[in-house]
C-alpha positions as CSV (number, residue, x, y, z in Angstrom):
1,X,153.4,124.3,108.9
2,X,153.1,121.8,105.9
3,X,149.4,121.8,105.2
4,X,149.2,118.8,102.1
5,X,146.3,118.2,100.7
6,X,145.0,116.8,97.6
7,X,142.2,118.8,95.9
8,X,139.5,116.6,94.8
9,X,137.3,117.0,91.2
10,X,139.8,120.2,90.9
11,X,139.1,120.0,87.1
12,X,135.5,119.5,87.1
13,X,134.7,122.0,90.2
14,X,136.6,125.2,88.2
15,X,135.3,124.2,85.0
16,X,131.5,124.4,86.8
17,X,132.3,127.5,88.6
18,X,132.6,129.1,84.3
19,X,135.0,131.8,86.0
20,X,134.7,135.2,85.1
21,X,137.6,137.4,84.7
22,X,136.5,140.2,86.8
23,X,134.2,138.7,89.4
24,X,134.1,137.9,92.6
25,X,134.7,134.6,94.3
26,X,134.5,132.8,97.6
27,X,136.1,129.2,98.6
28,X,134.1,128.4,101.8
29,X,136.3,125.5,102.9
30,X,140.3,126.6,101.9
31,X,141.8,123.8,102.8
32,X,145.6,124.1,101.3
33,X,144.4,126.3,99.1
34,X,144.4,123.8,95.6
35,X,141.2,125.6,94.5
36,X,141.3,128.6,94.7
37,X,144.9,129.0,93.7
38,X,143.2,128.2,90.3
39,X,139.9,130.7,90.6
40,X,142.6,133.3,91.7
41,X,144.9,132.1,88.5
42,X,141.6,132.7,86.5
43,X,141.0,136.5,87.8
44,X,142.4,139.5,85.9
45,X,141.5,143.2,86.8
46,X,138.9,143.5,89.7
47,X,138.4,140.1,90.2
48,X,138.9,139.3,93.7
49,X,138.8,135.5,95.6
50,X,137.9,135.5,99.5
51,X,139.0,132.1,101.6
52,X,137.2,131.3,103.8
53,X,138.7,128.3,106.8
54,X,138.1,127.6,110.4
55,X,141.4,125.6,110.9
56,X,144.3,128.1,111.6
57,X,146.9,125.5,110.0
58,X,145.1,126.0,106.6
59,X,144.6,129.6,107.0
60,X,149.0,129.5,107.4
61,X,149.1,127.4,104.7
62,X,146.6,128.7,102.2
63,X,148.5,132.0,102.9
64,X,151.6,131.2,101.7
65,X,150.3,129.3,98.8
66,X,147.9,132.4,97.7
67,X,150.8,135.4,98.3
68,X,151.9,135.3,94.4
69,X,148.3,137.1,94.2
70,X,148.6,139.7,96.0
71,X,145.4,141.6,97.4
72,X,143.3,139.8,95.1
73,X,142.9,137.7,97.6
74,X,141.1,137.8,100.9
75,X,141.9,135.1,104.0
76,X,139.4,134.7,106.5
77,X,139.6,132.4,109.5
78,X,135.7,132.0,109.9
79,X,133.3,129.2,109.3
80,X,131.3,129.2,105.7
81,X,128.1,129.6,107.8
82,X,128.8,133.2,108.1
83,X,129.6,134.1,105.0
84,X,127.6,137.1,104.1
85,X,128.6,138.7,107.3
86,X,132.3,138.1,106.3
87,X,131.7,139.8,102.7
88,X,129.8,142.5,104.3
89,X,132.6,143.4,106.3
90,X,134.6,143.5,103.0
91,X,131.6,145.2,101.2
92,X,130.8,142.7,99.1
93,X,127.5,141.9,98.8
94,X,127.0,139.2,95.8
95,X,129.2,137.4,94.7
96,X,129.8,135.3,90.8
97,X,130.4,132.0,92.6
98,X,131.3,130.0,95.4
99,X,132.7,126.2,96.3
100,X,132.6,124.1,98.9
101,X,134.7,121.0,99.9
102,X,133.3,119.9,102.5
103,X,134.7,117.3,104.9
104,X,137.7,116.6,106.8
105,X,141.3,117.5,105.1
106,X,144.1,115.2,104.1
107,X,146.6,117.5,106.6
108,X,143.8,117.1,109.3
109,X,143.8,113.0,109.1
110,X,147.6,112.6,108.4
111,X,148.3,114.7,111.5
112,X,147.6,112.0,114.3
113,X,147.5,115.1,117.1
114,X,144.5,116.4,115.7
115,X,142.4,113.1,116.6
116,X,140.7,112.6,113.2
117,X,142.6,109.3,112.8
118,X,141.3,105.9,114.0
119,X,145.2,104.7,112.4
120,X,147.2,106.6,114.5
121,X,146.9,106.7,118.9
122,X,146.4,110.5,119.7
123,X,144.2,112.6,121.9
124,X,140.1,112.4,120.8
125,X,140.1,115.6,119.6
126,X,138.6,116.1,116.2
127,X,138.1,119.7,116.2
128,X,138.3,121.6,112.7
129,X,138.6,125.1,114.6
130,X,140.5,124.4,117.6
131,X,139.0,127.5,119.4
132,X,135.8,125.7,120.0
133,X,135.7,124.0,123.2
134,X,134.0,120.9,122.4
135,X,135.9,117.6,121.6
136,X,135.6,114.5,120.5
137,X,136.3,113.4,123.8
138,X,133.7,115.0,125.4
139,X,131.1,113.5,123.1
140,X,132.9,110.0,123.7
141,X,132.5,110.6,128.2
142,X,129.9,112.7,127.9
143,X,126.9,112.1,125.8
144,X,124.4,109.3,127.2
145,X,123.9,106.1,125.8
146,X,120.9,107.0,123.7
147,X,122.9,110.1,122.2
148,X,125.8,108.2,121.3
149,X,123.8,105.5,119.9
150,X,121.8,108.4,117.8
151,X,124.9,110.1,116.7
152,X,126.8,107.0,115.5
153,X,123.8,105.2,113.8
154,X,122.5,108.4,112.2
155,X,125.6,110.0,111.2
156,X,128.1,107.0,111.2
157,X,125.0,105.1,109.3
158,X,126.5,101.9,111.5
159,X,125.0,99.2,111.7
160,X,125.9,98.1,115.2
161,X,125.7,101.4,116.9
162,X,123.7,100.3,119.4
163,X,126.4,97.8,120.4
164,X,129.2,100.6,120.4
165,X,127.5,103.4,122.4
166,X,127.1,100.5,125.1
167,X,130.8,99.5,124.8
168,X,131.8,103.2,125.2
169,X,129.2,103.6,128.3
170,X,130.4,100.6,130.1
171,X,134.2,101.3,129.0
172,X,134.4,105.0,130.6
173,X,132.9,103.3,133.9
174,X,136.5,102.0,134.5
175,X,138.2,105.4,133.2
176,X,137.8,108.1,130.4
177,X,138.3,107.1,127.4
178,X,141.0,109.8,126.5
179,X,142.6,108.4,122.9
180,X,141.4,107.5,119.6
181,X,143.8,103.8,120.6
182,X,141.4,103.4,123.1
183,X,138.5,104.4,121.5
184,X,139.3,102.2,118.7
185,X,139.5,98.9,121.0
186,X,136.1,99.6,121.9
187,X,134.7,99.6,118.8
188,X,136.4,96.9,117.9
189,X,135.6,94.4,121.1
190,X,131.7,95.8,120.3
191,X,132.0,94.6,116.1
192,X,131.8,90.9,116.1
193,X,134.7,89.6,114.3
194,X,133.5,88.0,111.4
195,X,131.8,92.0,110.4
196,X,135.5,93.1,111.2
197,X,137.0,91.1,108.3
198,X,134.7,92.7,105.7
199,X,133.9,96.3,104.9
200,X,136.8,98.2,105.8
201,X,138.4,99.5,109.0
202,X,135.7,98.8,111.9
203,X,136.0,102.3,113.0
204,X,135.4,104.4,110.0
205,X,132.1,105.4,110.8
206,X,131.8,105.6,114.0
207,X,134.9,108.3,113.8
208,X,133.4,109.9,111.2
209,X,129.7,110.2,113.3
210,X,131.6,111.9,116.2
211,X,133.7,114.5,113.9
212,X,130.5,115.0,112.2
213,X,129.2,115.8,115.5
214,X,131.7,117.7,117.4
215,X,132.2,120.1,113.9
216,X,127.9,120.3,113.7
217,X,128.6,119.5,110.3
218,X,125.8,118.7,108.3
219,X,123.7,121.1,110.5
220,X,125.8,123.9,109.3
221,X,125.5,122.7,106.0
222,X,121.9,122.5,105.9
223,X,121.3,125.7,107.7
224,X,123.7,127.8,105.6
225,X,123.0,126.2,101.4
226,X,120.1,128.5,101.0
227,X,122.1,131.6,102.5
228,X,124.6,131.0,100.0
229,X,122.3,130.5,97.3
230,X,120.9,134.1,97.9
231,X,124.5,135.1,97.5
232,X,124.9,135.1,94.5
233,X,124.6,137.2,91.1
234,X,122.2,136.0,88.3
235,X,124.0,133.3,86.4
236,X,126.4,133.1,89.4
237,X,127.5,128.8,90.6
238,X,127.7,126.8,93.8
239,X,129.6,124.0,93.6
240,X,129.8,122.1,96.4
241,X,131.8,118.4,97.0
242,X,130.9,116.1,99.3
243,X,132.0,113.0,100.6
244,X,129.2,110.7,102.0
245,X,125.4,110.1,101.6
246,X,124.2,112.6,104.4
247,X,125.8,115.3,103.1
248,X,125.1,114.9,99.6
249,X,121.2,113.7,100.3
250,X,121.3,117.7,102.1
251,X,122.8,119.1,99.4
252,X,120.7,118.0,96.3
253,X,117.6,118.6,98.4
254,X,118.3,122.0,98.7
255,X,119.2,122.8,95.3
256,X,116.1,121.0,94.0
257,X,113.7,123.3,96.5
258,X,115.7,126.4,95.4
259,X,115.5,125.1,91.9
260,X,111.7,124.6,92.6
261,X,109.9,125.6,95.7
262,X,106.5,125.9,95.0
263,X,104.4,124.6,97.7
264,X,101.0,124.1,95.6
265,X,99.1,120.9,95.3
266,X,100.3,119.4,92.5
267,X,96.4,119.4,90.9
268,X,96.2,123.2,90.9
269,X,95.9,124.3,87.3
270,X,98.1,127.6,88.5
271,X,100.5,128.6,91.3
272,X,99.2,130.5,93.8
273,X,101.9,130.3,97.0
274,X,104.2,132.7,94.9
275,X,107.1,130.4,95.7
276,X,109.5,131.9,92.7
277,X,112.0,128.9,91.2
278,X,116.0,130.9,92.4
279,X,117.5,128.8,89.2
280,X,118.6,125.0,88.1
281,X,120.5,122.0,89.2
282,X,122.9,122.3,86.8
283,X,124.1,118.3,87.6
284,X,121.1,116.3,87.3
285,X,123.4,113.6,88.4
286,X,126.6,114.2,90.4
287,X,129.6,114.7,89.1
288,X,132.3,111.7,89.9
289,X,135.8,111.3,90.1
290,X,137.4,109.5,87.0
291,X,139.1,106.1,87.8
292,X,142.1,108.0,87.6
293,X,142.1,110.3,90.3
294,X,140.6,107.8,92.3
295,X,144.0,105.4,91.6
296,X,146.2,108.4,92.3
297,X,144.0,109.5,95.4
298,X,141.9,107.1,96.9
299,X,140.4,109.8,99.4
300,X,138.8,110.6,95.9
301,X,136.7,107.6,95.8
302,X,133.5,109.0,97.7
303,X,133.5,112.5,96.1
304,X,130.1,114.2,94.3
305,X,130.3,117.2,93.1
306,X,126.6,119.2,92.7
307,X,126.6,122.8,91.1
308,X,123.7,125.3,91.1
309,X,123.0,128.1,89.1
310,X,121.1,131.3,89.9
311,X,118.7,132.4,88.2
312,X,120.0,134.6,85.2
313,X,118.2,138.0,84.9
């Protein structure tokens, strides 16, 4: 199965990660692989790489890409949120470093059958692991009116996704509303038209609110950073890429309460809570995508890259 896709901040991301040699490494989101075909280029000796992807086509694909590596390398069709049970089962227990690119995959939105594309008429699907039963169909017929409206104005950040979860209500009355086409006339007939001239395709977001939804995305993201943070050796890096505002607000949050977690009022002459700093931010600000790679991929254009650093010993 051809799996393209185009690894963003490759550069930047593996020149943050400072690869050792000999150490251990996990890419949480494979993808086709583009990463960590360069931390596994970078390993000599016992250095090992474990890839980690819920999609099976990337797992295929990532395998391929990987086999001039040999058993330094580890394939894993999990989700990142379960991490250190998937090392443990290898008998790793810390690791040097890890990335994350988070996200939905070129392969996944150029492939209209998975349902990811609001440019191509398919069945709503949207799943990133296709063993999970929930679709973005049964978000679409199922969810009420309020949680529609919730989902695409919180996660979509829409402005008219009041108007749009009452479309979609009123719409499945008549039938189900079975395919991204239809889904897509909705929001459309909901948008008035002079907001559909400006600002893009008038179902960007609200596709993106219901994959970030029916993948629990940024809940597994913000339930799994400080895990992962725990992870890894003194002096060991997180990267992590992400590709819109909610994900990146949950990302630098964390790494600023790892970085400092004290709890104290900020009058106390001393700490008393005990609340031990794990390391730094190592990007105050994030890092961006030059106007280069953003010409020659303009999936790039959204991209921010933040890295964090534990705590050397």
């Amino acid at each position: 199965m051809d799996f393209q896709h185009t690894s963003v901040l490759l550069h930047e991301t593996i020149e943050n990660l400072q690869i050792r040699p000999e150490g251990v490494y996990v890419d949480g989101t494979l993808g086709g692989g583009g990463h960590a075909e360069r931390i596994a280029q970078a390993l000599a000796g016992n250095g090992r790489l474990i890839g980690i992807d819920q999609d099976e086509a990337a797992i295929e694909a990532a395998g391929e890409r990987l086999k001039p590596y040999g058993d330094r390398v580890v394939i894993v069709r999990d989700n990142y949120r379960n991490t250190a049970q998937v090392l443990a089962g290898l008998g790793i227990h810390e690791i040097d470093g890890m990335i994350l690119d988070l996200g939905v995959s070129s392969y996944q939105l150029d492939h209209a059958e998975r349902g990811f594309s609001y440019r191509e008429d398919a069945a709503l699907d949207m799943r990133m692991d296709q063993r999970q039963t929930l679709t973005a169909a049964d978000i679409v017929n199922r969810y009420t009116e309020t949680e529609l409206f919730h989902v695409i104005r919180d996660y979509g950040e829409e402005q008219f996704a009041k108007n749009i979860a009452k479309h979609i209500v009123a719409a499945r009355q008549e039938h189900p509303v079975a395919t991204t086409g239809e889904l897509n006339e909705i929001i459309k007939a909901a948008i008035p038209a002079k907001m559909r001239a400006a600002g893009g395709h008038p179902s960007k977001r609200t596709f993106q609110a219901i994959r970030i939804e029916c993948n629990r995305e940024l809940e597994v993201l913000r339930e799994s950073l400080d895990e992962l943070i725990g992870l890894l050796k003194p002096g060991g890096r997180l990267c992590v890429i992400t590709f819109h505002s909610l994900e990146d607000r949950i990302v630098k949050t964390a790494f600023r309460r790892s970085e400092n977690p004290c709890t104290c009022p900020p009058d106390f002459p001393v700490c008393v809570c005990g609340q031990a700093s794990r390391g730094r931010t190592v990007t105050r600000k994030p890092v961006l995508p030059s106007a280069e790679e953003i010409a020659a991929n303009r999936r790039a254009k959204s991209a921010k890259l933040r890295v964090f650093e534990k705590k050397p010993e």
